[in-house]
C-alpha positions as CSV (number, residue, x, y, z in Angstrom):
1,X,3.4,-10.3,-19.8
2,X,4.3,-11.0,-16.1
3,X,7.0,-7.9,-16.4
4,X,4.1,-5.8,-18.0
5,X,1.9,-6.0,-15.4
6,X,4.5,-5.5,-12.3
7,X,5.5,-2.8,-14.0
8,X,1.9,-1.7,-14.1
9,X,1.4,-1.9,-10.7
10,X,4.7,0.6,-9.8
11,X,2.8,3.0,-12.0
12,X,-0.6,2.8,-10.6
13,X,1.1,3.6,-7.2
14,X,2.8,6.3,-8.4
15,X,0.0,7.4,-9.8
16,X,-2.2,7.2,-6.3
17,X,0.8,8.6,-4.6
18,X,1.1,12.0,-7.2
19,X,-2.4,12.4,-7.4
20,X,-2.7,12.4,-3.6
21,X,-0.5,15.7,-3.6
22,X,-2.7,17.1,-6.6
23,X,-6.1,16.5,-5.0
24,X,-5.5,18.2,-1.9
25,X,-4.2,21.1,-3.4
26,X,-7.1,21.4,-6.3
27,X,-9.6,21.0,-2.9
28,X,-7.7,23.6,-1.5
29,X,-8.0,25.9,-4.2
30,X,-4.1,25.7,-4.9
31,X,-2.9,27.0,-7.9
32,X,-0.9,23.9,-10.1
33,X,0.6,24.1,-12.9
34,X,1.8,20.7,-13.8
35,X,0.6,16.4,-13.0
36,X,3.4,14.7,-14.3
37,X,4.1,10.8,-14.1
38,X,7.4,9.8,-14.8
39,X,10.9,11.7,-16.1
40,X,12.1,11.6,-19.2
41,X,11.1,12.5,-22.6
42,X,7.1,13.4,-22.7
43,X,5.1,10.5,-24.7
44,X,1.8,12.5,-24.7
45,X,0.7,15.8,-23.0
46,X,-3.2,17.6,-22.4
47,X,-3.0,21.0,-21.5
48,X,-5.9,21.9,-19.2
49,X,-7.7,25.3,-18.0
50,X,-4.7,25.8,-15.5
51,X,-2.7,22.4,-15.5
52,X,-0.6,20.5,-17.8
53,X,-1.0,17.0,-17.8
54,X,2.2,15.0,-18.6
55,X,3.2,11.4,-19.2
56,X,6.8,10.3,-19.2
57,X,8.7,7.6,-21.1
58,X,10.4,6.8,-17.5
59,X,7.7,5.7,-15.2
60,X,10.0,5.5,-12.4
61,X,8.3,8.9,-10.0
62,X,6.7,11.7,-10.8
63,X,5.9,14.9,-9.8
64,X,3.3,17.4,-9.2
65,X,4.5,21.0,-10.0
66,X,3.5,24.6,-8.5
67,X,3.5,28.0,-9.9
68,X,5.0,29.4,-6.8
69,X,9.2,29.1,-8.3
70,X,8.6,29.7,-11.7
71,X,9.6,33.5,-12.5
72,X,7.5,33.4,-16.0
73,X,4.4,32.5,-13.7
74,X,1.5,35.0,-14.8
75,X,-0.1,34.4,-10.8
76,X,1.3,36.9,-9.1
77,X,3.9,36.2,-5.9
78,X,1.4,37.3,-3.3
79,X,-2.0,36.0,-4.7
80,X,-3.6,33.6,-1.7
81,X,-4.0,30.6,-3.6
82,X,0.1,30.0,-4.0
83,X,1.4,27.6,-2.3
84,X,3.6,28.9,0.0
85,X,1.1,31.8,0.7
86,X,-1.1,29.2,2.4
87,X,-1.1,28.7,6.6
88,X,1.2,25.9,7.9
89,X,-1.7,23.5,7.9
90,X,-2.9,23.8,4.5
91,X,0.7,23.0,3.0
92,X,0.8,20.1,5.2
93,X,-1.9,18.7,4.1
94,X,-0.8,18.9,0.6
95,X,2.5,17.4,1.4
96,X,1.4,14.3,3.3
97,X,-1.7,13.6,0.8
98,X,0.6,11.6,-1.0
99,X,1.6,9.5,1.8
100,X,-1.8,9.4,3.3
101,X,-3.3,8.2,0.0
102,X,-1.0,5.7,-0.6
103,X,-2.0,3.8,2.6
104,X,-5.6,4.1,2.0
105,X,-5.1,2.7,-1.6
106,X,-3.0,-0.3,-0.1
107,X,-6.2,-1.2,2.5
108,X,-8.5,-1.2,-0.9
109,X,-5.7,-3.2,-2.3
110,X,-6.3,-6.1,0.0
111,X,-9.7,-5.7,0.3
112,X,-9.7,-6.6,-3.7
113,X,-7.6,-9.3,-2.8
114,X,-9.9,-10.7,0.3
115,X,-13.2,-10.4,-1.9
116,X,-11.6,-12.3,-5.0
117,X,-8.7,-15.2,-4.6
118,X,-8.6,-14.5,-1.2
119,X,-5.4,-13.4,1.4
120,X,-2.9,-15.0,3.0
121,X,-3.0,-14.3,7.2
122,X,-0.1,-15.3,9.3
123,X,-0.5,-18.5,11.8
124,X,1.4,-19.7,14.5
125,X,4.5,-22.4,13.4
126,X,6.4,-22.6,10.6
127,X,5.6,-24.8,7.4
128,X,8.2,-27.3,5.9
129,X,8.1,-26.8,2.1
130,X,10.9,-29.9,1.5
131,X,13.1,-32.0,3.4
132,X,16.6,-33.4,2.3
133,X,17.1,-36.6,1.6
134,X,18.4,-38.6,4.8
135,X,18.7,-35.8,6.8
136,X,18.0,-35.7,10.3
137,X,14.3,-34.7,9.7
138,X,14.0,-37.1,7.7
139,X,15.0,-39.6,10.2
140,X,12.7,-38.2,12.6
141,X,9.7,-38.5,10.3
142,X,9.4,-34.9,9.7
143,X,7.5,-34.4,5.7
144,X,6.8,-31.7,3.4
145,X,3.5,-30.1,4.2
146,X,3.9,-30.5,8.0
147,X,3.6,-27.6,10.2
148,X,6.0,-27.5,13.2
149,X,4.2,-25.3,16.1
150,X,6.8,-25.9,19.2
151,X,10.3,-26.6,20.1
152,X,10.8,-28.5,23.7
153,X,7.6,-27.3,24.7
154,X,8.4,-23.8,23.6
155,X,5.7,-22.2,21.2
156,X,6.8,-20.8,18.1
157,X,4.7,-18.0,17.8
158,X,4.5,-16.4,13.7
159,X,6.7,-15.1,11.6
160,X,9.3,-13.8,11.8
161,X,9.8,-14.5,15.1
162,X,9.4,-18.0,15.0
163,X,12.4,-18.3,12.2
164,X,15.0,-16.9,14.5
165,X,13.5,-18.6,17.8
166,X,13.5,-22.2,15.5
167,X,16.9,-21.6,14.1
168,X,18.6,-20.9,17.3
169,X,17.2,-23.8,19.1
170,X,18.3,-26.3,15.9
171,X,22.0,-24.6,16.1
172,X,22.5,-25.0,19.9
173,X,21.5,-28.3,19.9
174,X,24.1,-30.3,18.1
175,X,24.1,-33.8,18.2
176,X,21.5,-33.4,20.5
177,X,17.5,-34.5,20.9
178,X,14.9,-31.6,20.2
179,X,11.2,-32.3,21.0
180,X,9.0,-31.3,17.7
181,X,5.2,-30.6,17.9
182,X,4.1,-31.2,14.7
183,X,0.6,-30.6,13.0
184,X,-0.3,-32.9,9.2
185,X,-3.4,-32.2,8.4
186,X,-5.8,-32.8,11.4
187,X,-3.5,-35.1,13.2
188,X,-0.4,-33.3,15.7
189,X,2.5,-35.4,16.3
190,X,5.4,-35.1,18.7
191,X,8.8,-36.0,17.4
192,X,11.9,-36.0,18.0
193,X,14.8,-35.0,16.0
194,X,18.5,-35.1,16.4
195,X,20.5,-31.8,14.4
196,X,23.6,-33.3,13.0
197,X,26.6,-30.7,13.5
198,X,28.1,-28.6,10.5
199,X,31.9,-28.1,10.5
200,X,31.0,-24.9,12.9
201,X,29.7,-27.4,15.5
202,X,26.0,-26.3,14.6
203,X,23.1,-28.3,14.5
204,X,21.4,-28.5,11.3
205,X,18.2,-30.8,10.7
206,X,18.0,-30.5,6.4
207,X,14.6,-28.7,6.3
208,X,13.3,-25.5,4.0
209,X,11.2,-23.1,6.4
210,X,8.4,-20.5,5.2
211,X,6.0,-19.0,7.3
212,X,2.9,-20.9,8.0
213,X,-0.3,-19.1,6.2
214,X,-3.7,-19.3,6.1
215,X,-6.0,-18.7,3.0
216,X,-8.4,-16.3,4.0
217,X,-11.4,-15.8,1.4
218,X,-14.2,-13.4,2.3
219,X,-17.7,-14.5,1.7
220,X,-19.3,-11.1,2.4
221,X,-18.3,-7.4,2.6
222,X,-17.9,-7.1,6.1
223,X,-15.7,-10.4,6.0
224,X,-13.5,-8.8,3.2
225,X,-12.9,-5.4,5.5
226,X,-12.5,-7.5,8.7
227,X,-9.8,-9.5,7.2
228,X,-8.2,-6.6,5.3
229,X,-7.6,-4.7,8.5
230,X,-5.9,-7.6,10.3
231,X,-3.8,-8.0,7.1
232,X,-2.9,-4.6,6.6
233,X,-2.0,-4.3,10.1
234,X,0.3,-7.1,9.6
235,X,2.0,-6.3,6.6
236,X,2.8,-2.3,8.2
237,X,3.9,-3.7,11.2
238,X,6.5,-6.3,9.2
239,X,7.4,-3.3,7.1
240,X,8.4,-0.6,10.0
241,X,10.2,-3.8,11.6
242,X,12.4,-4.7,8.4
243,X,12.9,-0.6,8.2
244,X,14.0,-0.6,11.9
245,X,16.6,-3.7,11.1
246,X,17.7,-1.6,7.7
247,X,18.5,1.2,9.7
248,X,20.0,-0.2,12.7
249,X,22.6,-2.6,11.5
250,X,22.8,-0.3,7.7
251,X,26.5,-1.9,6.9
252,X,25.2,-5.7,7.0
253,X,21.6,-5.3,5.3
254,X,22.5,-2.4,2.6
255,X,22.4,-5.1,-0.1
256,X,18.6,-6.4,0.8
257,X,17.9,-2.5,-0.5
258,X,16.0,-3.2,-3.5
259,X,15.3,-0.5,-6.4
260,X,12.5,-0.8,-9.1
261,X,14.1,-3.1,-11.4
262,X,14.6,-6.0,-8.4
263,X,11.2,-4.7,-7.1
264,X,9.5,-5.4,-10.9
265,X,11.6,-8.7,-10.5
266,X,10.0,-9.9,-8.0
267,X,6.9,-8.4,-9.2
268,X,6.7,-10.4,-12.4
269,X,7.9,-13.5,-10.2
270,X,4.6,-13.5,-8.0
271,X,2.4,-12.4,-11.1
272,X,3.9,-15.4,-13.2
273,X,2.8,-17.6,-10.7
274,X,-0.9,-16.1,-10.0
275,X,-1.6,-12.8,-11.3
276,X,-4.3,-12.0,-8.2
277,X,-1.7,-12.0,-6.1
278,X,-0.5,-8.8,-7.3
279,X,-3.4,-6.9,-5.0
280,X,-1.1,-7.9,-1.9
281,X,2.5,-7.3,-3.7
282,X,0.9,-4.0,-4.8
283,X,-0.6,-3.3,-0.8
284,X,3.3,-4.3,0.3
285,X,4.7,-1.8,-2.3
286,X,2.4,1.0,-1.5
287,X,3.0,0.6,2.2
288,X,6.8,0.8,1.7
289,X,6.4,4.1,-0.8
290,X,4.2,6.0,2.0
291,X,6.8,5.2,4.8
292,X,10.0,5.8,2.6
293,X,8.3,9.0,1.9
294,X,7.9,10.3,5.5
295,X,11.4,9.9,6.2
296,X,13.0,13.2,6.9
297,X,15.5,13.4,4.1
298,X,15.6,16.2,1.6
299,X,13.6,15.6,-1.6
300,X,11.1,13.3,-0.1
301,X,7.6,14.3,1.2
302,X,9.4,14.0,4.9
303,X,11.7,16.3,4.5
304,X,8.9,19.3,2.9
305,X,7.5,18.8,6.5
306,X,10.6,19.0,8.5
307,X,11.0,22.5,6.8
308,X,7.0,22.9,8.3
309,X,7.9,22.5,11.1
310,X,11.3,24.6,11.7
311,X,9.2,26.9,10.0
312,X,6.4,26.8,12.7
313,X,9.0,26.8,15.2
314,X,10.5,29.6,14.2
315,X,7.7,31.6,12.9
316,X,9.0,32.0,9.8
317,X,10.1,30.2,7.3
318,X,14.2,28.9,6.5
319,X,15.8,31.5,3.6
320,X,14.6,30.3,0.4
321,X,18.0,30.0,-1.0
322,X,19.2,27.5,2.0
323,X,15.5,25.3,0.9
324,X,17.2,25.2,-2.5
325,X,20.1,24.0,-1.6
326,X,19.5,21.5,0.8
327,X,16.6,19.7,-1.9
328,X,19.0,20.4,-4.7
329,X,21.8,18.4,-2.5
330,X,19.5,15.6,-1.2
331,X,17.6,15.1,-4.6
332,X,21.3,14.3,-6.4
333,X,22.1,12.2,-3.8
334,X,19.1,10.4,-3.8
335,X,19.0,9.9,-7.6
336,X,22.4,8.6,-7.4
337,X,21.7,6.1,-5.0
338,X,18.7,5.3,-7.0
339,X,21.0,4.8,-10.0
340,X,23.3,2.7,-8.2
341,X,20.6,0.5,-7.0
342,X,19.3,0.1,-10.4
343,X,22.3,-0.8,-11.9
344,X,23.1,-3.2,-9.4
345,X,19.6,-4.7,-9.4
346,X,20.0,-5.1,-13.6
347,X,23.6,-6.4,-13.1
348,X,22.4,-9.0,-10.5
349,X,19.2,-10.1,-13.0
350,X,19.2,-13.8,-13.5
351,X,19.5,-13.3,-17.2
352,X,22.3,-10.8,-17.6
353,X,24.6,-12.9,-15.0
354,X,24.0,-15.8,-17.8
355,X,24.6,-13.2,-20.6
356,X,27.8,-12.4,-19.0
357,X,28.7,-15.5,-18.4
358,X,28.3,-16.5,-22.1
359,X,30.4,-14.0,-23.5
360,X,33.1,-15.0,-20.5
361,X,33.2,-11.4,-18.7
């Protein structure tokens, strides 16, 4: 059931993102032929005045399709309300809808979440979920639940910040006293802990580390868009900064790239353990759709615009056949990194590692 509705939730945002694109192009008064979600073989179809309305048996994208390449189209090529007969603005507004909506839908997202179970905003410190058994936390009095806001004096500061800043202290100090400031329940504590040194020489003190969150409930509307916003801010911010990591040391983070089936993963992990809490993995996904989309790669929403603006550059408008080639080239590679990924993903799945393990592969 937990799979189900994970699953649920990539389609729903695909949905959002696809009918983004249509919207803005039916306000318009662009001609569309086709709103299809998912690939694959067609499960059911309803063919409207002017557009055919398609579902998939592969929810994993879908599209939303023009008259403006299709040579058996009865429009004819110049009629106004094509596509790529409309000004520079208009097709860029089509283009981005999809990006544009997805955002919006991800604020609404957390607003559900806000007004209902309630959010989870970022404090200062960092949260100790366990602590091993005679480690040197333990010996310094440190216990699950306690929230450690300072190192010597040094503020922590949220995540994810305060993991690297903690970390580095702990592994530099060896064999050597650290001052802790420590908050359990209403009381704060200072203690002091002494890292014991790995066979590197680095300090290590035997504790878990999550970051330290608040339970934020609204108990009116306004409450429920006021923390929204804060959260929403949040979560964007984290998401540009783990794309900026991703793309700035690619070679050591390729393999935190997840695909759907490790995305439904964790999807059906989180629902499992309390289904509400799919609003905020569902705000997270749709947040990390929009700004995959607006990168300037060929087959993605970025890309349509980077042909905008050459094309408002230039005045006109890269040959048609060069367009073809360069989506046709980026969508292959795209799909076959998306393959790859999925693949990976299923071959990594908890269960098929003990499936393969049974039959000794």
């Amino acid at each position: 059931m937990s799979v189900l509705a994970a699953i649920a939730v990539l389609v729903i945002l695909i949905v959002v993102h696809e009918l983004g694109h249509f919207s803005a192009a039916r306000l318009q008064g662009i001609h569309v032929t086709r709103f299809s979600i998912g690939f694959g073989p067609v499960l059911a179809r309803y063919k409207g005045k002017e557009t055919e309305y398609t579902l998939c048996a592969i929810p994993l994208g879908g599209f939303v399709g023009f008259p403006d390449d299709d040579p058996d189209s009865p429009i004819a090529a110049d009629d106004p309300d094509l596509l790529r007969n409309r000004p520079i603005f208009d097709r860029a507004i089509v283009i981005s809808a999809g990006v544009i909506a997805n955002l919006i839908f991800a604020y609404f997202l957390l607003v559900g979440q806000t007004a209902t179970i309630g959010i989870q905003d970022l404090q200062p410190g960092l949260m100790i979920p366990q602590v091993e058994e005679n480690a040197a936390a333990m010996v310094a009095g440190i216990q699950s639940g306690d929230v450690i806001v300072s190192v010597d004096n040094q503020s922590l500061g949220e995540f994810p910040d305060a993991t690297t800043l903690f970390i580095d202290k702990v592994k530099n100090a060896a064999e050597q006293p650290l001052n802790l400031t420590v908050k359990r329940d209403e009381q704060t504590l200072n203690l002091t802990v002494i890292p014991q040194a790995d066979e590197q020489g680095e300090g290590k003190i035997g504790v878990g580390l999550l970051p330290n969150v608040q339970l934020n409930r609204a108990q009116n509307p306004l409450e429920a868009f006021t923390y929204s916003a804060e959260a929403y801010e949040n979560v964007t911010l984290l998401t540009l900064q783990g794309f900026w990591q991703l793309i700035s040391n690619f070679q050591e983070n390729a393999q935190q790239v997840a695909g759907p089936v490790k995305i439904v993963e964790y999807g059906a992990s989180i629902a499992q353990n309390n289904l509400g809490n799919l609003f905020q993995f569902g705000a997270l996904i749709s947040i990390n759709l929009a700004i995959i989309n607006t990168l300037p790669l060929p087959a993605l929403d970025g890309g349509q615009l980077v042909f905008l603006l050459i094309e408002g550059l230039l005045g006109k408008p890269l040959p048609l056949k060069l367009q073809e080639g360069i989506m046709q080239t980026g969508l292959v590679l795209l799909l076959s990194l998306g393959i790859f990924i999925i693949i990976r993903d299923t071959v990594n799945l908890a269960i098929v590692q003990e499936f393969i393990q049974q039959i000794g592969l």
